[in-house]
N, C-alpha and C positions, 0 to 999 in steps of 0.2 A: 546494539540495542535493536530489540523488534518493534516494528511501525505495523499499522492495521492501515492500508491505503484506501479508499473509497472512491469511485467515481463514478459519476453519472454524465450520459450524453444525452442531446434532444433529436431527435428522429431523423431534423432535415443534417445532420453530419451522419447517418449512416455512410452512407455511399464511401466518402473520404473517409470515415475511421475504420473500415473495411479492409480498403485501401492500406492502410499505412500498418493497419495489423499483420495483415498479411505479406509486406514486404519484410518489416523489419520484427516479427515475433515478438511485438509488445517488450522486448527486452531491456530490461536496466540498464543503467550503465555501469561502468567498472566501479567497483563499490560499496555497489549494492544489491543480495542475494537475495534472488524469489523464492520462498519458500512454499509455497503455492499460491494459484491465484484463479479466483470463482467469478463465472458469470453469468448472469439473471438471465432466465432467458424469454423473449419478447420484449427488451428493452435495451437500451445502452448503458447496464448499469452492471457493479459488480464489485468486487474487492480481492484486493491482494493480501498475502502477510511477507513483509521482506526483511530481512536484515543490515543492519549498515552504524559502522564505528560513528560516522556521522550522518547529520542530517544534508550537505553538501549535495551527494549525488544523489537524493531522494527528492530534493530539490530541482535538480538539472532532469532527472526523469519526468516530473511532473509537469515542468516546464514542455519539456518536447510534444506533449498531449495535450499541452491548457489553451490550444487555440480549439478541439474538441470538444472537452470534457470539462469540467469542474471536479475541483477534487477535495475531499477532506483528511487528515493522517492523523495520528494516535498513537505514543508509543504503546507497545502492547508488554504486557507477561504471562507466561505460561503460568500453570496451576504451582507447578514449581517454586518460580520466583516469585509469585505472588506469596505463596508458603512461607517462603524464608523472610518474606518482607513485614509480612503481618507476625509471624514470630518475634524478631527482632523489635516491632512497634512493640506486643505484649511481653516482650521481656524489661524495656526501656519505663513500662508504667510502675512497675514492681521496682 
């Protein structure tokens, strides 16, 4: 399943979230696949979209950053899946 990750930092954690980006590449843990990831720029803010069977290591990622950041997640769907999801509702009304 696809997740929309969200976070935002407040200014006085630049230094440390610098820090820890740059050691460890903001990377997931095993689990869970970054399928890209955008950030604001002039702030600590930004979004991911990642993949992952479960919410577990989306979990334990979040965790590693939530003394940072604040975070909010969403499963997400492509236009695709959305397609076939809203098909499925309008065939189910008929």
């Amino acid at each position: 399943m696809k997740f929309i990750v969200q976070w935002k930092g407040l200014p006085t954690v630049q230094a440390s979230a610098i820090e820890r980006f740059l050691e460890t590449g903001g990377r997931p843990p095993a689990g869970v696949a970054l399928l890209g990831r955008w950030h604001v720029i002039g702030e600590l803010s930004g979004f991911a979209v990642v993949e992952a069977a479960d919410t577990s290591g989306l979990a334990a990622w979040v965790l590693q950053w939530g003394d940072l950041f604040s975070f909010t997640s969403a499963p997400a769907l492509t236009d695709e899946e959305l397609g076939a999801a809203l098909s499925a509702y309008k065939a189910a009304l008929h």
